[in-house]
PDB file of N, CA, C and O in Angstrom:
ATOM      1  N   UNK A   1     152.064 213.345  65.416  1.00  0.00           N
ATOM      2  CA  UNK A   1     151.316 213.216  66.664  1.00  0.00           C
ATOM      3  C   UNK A   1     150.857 214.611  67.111  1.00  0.00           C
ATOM      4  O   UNK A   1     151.593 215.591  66.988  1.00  0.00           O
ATOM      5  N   UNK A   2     149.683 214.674  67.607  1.00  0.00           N
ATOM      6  CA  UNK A   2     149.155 215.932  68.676  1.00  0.00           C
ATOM      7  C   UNK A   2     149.152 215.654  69.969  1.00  0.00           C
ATOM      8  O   UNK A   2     148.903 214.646  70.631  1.00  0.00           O
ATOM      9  N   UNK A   3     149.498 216.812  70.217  1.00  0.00           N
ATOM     10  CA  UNK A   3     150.043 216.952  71.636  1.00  0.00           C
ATOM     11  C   UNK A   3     148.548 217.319  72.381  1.00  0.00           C
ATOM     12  O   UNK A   3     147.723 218.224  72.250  1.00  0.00           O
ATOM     13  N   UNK A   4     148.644 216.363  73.054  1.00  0.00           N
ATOM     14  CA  UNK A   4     147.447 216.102  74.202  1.00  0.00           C
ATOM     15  C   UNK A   4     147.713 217.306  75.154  1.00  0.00           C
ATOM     16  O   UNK A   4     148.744 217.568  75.775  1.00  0.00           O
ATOM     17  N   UNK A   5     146.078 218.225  75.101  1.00  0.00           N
ATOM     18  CA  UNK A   5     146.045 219.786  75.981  1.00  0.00           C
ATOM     19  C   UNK A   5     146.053 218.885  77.305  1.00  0.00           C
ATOM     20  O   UNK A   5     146.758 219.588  78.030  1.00  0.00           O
ATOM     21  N   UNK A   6     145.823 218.141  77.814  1.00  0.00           N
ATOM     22  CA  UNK A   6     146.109 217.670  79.532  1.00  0.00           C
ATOM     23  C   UNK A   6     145.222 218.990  80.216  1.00  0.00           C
ATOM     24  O   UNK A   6     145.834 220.001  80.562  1.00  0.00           O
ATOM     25  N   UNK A   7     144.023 218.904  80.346  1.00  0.00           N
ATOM     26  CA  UNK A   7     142.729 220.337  80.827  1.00  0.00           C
ATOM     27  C   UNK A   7     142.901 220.188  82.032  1.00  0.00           C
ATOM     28  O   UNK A   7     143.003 221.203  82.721  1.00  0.00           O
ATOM     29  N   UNK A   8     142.979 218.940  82.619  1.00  0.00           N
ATOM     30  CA  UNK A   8     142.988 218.271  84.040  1.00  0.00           C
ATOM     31  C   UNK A   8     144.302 218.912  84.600  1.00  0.00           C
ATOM     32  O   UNK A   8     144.384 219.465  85.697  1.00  0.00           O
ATOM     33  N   UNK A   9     145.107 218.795  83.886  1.00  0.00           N
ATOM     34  CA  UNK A   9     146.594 219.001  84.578  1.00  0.00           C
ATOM     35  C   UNK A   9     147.005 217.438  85.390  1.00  0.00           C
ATOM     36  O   UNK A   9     147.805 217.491  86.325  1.00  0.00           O
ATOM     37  N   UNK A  10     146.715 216.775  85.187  1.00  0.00           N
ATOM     38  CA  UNK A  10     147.367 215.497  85.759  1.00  0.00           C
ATOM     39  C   UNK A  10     147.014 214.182  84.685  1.00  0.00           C
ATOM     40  O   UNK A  10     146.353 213.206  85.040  1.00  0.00           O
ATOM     41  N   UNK A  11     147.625 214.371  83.219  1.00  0.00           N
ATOM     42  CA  UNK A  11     147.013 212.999  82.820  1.00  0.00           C
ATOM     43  C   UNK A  11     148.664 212.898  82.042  1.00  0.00           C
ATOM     44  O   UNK A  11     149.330 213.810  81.554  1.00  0.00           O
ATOM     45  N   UNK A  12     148.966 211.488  82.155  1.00  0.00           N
ATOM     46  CA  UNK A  12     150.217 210.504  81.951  1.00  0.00           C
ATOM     47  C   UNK A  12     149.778 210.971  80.088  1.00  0.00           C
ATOM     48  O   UNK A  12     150.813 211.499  79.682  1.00  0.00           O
ATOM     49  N   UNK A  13     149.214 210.973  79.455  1.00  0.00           N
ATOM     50  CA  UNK A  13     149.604 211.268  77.601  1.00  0.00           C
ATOM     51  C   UNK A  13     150.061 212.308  77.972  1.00  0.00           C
ATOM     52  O   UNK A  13     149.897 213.155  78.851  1.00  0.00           O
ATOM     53  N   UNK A  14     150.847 212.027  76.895  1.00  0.00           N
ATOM     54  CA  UNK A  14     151.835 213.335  76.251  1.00  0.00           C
ATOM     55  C   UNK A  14     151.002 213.874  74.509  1.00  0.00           C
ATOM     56  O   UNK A  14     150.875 215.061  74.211  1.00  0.00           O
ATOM     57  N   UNK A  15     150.600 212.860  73.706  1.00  0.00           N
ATOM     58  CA  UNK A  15     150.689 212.963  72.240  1.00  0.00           C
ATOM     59  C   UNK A  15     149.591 211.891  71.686  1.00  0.00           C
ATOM     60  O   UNK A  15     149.474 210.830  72.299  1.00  0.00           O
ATOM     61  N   UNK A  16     148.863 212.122  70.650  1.00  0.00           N
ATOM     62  CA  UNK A  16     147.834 211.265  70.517  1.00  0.00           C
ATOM     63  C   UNK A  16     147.901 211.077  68.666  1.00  0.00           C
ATOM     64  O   UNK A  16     148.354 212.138  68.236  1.00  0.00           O
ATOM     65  N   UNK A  17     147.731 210.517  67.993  1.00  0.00           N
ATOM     66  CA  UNK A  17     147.262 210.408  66.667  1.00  0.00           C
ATOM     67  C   UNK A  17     146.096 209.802  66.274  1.00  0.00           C
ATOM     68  O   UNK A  17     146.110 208.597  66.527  1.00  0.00           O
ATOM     69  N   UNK A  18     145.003 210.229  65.702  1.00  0.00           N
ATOM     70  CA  UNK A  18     144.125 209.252  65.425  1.00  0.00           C
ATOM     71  C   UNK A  18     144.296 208.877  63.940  1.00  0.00           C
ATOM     72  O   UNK A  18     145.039 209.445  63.140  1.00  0.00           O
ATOM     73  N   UNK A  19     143.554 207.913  63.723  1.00  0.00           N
ATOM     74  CA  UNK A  19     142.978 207.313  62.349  1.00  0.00           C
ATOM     75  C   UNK A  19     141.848 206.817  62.076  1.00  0.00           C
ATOM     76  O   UNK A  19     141.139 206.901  63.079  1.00  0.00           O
ATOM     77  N   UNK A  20     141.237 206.270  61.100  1.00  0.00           N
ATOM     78  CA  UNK A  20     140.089 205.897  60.573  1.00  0.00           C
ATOM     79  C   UNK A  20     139.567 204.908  61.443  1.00  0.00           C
ATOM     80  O   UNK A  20     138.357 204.958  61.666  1.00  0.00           O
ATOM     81  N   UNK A  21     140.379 203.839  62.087  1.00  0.00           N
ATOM     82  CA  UNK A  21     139.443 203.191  63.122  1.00  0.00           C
ATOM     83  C   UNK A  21     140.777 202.983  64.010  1.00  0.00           C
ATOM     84  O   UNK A  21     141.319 201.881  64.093  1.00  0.00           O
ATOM     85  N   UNK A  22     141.141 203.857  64.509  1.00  0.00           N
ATOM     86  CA  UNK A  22     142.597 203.370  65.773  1.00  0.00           C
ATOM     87  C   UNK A  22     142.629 205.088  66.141  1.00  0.00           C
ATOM     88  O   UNK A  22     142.121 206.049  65.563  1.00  0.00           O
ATOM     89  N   UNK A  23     143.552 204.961  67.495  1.00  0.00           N
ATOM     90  CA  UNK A  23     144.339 206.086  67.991  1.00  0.00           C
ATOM     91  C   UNK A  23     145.306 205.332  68.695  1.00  0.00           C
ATOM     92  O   UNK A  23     145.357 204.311  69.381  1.00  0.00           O
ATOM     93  N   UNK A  24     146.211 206.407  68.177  1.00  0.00           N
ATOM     94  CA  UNK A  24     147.507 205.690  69.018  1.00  0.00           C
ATOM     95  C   UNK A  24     147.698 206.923  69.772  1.00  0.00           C
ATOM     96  O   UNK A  24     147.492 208.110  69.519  1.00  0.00           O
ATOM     97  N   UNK A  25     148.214 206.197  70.908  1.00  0.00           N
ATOM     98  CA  UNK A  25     148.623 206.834  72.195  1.00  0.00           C
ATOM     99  C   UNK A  25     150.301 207.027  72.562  1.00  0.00           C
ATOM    100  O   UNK A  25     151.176 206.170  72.681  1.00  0.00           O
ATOM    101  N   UNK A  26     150.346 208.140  72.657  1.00  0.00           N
ATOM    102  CA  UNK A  26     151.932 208.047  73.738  1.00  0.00           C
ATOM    103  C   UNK A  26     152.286 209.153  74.842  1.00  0.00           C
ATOM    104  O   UNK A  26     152.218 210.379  74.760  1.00  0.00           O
ATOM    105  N   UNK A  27     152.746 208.202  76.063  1.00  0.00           N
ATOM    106  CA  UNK A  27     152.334 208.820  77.074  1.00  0.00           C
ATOM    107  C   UNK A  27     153.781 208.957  77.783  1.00  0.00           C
ATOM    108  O   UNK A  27     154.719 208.246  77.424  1.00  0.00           O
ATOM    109  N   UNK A  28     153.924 210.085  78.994  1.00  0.00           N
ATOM    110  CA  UNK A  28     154.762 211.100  79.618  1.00  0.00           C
ATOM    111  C   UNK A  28     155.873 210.099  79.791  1.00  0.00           C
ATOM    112  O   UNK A  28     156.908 210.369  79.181  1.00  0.00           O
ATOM    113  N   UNK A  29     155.856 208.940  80.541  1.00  0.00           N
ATOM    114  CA  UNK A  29     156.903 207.949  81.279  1.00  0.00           C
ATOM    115  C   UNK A  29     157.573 207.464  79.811  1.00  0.00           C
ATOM    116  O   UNK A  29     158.693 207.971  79.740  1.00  0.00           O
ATOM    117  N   UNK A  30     157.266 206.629  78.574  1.00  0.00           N
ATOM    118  CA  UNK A  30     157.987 206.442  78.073  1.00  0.00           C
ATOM    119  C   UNK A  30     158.023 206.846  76.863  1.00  0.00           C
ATOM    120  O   UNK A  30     157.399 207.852  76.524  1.00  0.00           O
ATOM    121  N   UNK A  31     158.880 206.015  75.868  1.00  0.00           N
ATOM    122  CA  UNK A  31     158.561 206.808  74.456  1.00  0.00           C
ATOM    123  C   UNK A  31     157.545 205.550  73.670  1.00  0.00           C
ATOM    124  O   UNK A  31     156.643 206.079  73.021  1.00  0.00           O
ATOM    125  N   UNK A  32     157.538 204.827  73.644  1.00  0.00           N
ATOM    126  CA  UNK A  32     156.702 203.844  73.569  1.00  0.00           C
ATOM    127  C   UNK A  32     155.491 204.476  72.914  1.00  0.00           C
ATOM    128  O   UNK A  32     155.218 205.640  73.206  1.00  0.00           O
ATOM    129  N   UNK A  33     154.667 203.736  71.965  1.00  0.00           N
ATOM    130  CA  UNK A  33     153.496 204.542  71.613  1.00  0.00           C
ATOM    131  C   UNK A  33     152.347 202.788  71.744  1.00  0.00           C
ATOM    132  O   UNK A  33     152.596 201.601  71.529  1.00  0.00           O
ATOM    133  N   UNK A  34     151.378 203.392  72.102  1.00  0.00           N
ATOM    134  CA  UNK A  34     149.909 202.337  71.875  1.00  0.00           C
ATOM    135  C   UNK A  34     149.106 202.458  70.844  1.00  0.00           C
ATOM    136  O   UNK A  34     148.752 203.460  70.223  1.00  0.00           O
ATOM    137  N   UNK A  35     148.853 201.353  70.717  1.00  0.00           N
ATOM    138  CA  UNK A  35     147.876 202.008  68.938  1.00  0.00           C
ATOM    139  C   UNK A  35     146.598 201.064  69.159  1.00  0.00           C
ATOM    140  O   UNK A  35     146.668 199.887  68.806  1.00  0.00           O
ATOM    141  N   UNK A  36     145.424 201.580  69.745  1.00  0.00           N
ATOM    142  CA  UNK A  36     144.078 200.822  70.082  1.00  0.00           C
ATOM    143  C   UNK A  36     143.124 200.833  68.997  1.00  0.00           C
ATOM    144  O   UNK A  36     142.460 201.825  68.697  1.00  0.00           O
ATOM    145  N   UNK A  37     143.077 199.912  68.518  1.00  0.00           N
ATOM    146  CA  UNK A  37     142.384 199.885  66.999  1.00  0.00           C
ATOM    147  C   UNK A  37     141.057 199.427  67.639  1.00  0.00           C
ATOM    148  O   UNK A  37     141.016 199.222  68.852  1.00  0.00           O
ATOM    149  N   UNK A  38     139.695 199.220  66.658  1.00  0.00           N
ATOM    150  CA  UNK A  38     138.252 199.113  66.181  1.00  0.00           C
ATOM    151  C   UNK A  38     138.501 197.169  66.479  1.00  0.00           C
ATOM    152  O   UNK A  38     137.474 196.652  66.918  1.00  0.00           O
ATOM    153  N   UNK A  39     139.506 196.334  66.310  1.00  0.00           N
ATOM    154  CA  UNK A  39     139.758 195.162  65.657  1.00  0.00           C
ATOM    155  C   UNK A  39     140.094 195.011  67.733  1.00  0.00           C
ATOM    156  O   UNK A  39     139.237 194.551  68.488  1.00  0.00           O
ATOM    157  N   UNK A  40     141.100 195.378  68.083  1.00  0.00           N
ATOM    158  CA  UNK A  40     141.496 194.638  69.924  1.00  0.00           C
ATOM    159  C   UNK A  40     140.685 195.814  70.958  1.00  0.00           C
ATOM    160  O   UNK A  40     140.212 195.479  72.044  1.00  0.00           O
ATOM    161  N   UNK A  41     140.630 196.924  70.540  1.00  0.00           N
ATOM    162  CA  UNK A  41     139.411 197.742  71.524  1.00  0.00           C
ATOM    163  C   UNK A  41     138.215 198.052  71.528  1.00  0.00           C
ATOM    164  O   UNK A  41     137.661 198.426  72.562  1.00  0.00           O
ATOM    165  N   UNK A  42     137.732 197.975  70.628  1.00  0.00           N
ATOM    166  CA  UNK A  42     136.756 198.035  70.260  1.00  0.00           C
ATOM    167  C   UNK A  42     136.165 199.275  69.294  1.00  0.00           C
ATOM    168  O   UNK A  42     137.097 199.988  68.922  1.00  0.00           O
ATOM    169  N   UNK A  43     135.228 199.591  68.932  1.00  0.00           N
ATOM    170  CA  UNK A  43     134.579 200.953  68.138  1.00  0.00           C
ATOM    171  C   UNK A  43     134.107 201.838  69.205  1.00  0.00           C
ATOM    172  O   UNK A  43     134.296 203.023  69.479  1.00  0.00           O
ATOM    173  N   UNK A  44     133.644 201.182  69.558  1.00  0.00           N
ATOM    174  CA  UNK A  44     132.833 202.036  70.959  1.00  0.00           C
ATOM    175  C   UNK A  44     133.727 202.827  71.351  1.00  0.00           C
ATOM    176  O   UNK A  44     133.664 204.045  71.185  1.00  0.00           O
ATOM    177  N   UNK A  45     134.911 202.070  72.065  1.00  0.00           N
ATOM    178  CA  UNK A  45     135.993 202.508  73.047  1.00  0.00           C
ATOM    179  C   UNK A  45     136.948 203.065  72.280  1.00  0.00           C
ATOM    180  O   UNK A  45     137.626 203.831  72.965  1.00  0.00           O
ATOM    181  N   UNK A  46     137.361 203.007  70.962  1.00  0.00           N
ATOM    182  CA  UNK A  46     137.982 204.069  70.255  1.00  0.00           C
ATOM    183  C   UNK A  46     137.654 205.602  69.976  1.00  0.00           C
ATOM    184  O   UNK A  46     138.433 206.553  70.030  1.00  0.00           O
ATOM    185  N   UNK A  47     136.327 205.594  69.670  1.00  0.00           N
ATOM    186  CA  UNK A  47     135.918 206.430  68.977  1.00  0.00           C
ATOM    187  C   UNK A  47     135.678 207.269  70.805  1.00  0.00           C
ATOM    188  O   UNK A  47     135.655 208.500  70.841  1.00  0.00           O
ATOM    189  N   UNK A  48     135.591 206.813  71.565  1.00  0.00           N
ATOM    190  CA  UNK A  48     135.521 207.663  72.951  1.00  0.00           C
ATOM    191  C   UNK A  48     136.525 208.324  72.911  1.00  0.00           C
ATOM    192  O   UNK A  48     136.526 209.534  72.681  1.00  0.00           O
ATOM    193  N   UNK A  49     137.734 207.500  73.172  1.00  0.00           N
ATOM    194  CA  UNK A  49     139.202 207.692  72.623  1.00  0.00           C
ATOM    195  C   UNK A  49     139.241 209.319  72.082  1.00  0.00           C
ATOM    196  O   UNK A  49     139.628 210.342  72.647  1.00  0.00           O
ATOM    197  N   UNK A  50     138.818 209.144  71.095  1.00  0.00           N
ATOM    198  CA  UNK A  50     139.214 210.434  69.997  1.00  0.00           C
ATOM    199  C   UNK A  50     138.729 211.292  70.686  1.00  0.00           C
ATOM    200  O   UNK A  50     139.329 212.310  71.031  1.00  0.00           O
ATOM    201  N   UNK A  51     137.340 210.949  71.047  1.00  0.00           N
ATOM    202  CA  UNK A  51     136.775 212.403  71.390  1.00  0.00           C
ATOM    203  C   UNK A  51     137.218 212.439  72.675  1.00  0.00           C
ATOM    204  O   UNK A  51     136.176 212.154  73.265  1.00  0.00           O
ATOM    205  N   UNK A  52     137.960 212.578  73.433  1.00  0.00           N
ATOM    206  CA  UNK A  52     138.361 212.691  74.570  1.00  0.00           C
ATOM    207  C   UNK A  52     140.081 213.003  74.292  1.00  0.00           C
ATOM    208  O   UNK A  52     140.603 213.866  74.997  1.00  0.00           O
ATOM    209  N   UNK A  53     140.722 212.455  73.507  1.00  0.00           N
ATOM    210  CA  UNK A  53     142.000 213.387  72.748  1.00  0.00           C
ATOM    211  C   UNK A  53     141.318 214.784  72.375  1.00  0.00           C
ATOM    212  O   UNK A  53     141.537 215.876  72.899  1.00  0.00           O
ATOM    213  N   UNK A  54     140.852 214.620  71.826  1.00  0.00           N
ATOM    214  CA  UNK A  54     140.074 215.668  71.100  1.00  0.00           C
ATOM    215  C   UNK A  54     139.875 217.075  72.032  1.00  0.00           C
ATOM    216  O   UNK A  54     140.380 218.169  71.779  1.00  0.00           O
ATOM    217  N   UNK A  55     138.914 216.706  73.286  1.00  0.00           N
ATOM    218  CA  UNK A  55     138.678 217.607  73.900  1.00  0.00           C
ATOM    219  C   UNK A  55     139.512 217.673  75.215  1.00  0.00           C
ATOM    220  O   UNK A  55     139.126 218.089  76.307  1.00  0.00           O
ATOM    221  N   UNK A  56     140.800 217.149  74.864  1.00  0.00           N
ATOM    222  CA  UNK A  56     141.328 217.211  75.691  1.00  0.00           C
ATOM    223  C   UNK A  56     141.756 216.855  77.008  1.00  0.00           C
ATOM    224  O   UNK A  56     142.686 217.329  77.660  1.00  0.00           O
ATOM    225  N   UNK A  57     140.975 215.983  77.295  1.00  0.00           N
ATOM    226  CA  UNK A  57     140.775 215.541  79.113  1.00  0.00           C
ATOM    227  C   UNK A  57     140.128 214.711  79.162  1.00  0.00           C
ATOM    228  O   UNK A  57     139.255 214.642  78.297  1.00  0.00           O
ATOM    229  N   UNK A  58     140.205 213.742  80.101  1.00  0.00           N
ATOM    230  CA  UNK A  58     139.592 212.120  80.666  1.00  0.00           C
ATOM    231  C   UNK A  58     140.493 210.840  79.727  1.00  0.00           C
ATOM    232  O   UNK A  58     140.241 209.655  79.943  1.00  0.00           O
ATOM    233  N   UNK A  59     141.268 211.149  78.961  1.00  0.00           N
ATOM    234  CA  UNK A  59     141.880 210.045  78.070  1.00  0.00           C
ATOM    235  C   UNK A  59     142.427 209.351  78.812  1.00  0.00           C
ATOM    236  O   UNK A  59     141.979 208.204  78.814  1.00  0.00           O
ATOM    237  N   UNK A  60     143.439 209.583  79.646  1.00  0.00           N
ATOM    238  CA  UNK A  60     144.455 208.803  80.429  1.00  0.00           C
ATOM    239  C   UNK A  60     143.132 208.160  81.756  1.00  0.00           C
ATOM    240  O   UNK A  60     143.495 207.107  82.280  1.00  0.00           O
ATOM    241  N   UNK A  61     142.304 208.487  82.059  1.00  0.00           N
ATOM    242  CA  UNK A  61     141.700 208.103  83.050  1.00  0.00           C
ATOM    243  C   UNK A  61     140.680 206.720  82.387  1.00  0.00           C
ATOM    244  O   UNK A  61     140.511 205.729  83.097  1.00  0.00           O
ATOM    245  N   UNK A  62     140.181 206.783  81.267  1.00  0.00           N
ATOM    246  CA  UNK A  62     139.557 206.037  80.241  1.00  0.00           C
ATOM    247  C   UNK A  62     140.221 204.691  79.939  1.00  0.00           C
ATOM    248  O   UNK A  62     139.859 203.514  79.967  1.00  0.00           O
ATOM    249  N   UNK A  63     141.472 205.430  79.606  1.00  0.00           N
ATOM    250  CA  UNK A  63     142.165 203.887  78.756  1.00  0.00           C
ATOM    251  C   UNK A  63     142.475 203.340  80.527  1.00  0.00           C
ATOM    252  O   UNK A  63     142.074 202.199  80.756  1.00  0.00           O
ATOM    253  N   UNK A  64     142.976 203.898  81.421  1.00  0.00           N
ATOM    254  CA  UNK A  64     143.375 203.172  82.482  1.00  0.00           C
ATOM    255  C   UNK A  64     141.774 202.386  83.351  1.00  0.00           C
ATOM    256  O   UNK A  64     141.969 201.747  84.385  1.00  0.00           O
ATOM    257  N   UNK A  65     140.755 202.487  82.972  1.00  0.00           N
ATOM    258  CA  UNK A  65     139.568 202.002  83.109  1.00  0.00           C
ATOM    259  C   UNK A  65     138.762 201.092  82.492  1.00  0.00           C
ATOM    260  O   UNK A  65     138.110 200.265  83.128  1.00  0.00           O
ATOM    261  N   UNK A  66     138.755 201.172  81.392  1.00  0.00           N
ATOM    262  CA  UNK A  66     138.174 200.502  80.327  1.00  0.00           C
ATOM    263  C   UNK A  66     139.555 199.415  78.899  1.00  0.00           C
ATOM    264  O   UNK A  66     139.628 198.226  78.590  1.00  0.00           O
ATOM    265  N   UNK A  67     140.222 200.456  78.534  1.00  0.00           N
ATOM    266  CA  UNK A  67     141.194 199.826  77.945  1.00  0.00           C
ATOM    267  C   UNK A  67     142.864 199.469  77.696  1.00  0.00           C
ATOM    268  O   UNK A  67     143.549 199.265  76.694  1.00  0.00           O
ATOM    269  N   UNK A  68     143.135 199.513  79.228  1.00  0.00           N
ATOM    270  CA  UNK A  68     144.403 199.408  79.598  1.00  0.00           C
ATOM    271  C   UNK A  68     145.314 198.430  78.800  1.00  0.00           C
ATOM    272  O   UNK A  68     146.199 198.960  78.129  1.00  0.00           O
ATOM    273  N   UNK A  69     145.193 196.774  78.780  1.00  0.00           N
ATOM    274  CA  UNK A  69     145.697 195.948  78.179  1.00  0.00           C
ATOM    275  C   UNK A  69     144.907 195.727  76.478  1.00  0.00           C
ATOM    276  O   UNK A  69     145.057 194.604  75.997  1.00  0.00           O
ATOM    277  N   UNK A  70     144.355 196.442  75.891  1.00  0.00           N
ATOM    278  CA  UNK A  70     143.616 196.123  74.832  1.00  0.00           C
ATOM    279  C   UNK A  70     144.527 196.888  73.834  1.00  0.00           C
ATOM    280  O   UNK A  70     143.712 197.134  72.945  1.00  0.00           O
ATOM    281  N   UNK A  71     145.686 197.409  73.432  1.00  0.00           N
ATOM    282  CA  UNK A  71     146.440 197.906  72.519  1.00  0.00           C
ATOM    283  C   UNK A  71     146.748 196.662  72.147  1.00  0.00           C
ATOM    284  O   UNK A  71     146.653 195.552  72.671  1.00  0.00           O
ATOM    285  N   UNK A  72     147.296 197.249  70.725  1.00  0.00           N
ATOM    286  CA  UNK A  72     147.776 196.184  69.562  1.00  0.00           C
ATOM    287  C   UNK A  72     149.213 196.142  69.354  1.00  0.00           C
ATOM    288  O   UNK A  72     149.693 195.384  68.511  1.00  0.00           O
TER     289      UNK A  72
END
């Protein structure tokens, strides 16, 4: 896992992994991990996903907007 830079200073991930069509998520409160695949979130909303692990900031605000209950 990579450790999510948090740019904002206030976002609940801790750690992110991506893959070929998923990212899994795991965030500050538990140890628990989410894994939002291409197949229950969509492509669109994955691939935002990444790039927003990626650059660091808006992830936790995203999935709590768009794909909160859509992990696998």
């Amino acid at each position: 896992m990579n450790k999510y830079r948090n740019l904002d200073g206030d976002s609940g991930v801790d750690s992110y992994e991506i893959g070929n069509d998923y990212i899994t998520v795991k965030f500050n409160k538990n140890y628990r991990t989410y894994t939002y695949s291409y197949a229950k979130a969509g492509e669109n909303n994955v691939e935002e996903m990444k790039s927003l692990a990626i650059n660091g900031a808006g992830l936790n605000a995203f999935i709590n907007k768009y794909v909160r209950n859509l992990f696998d």
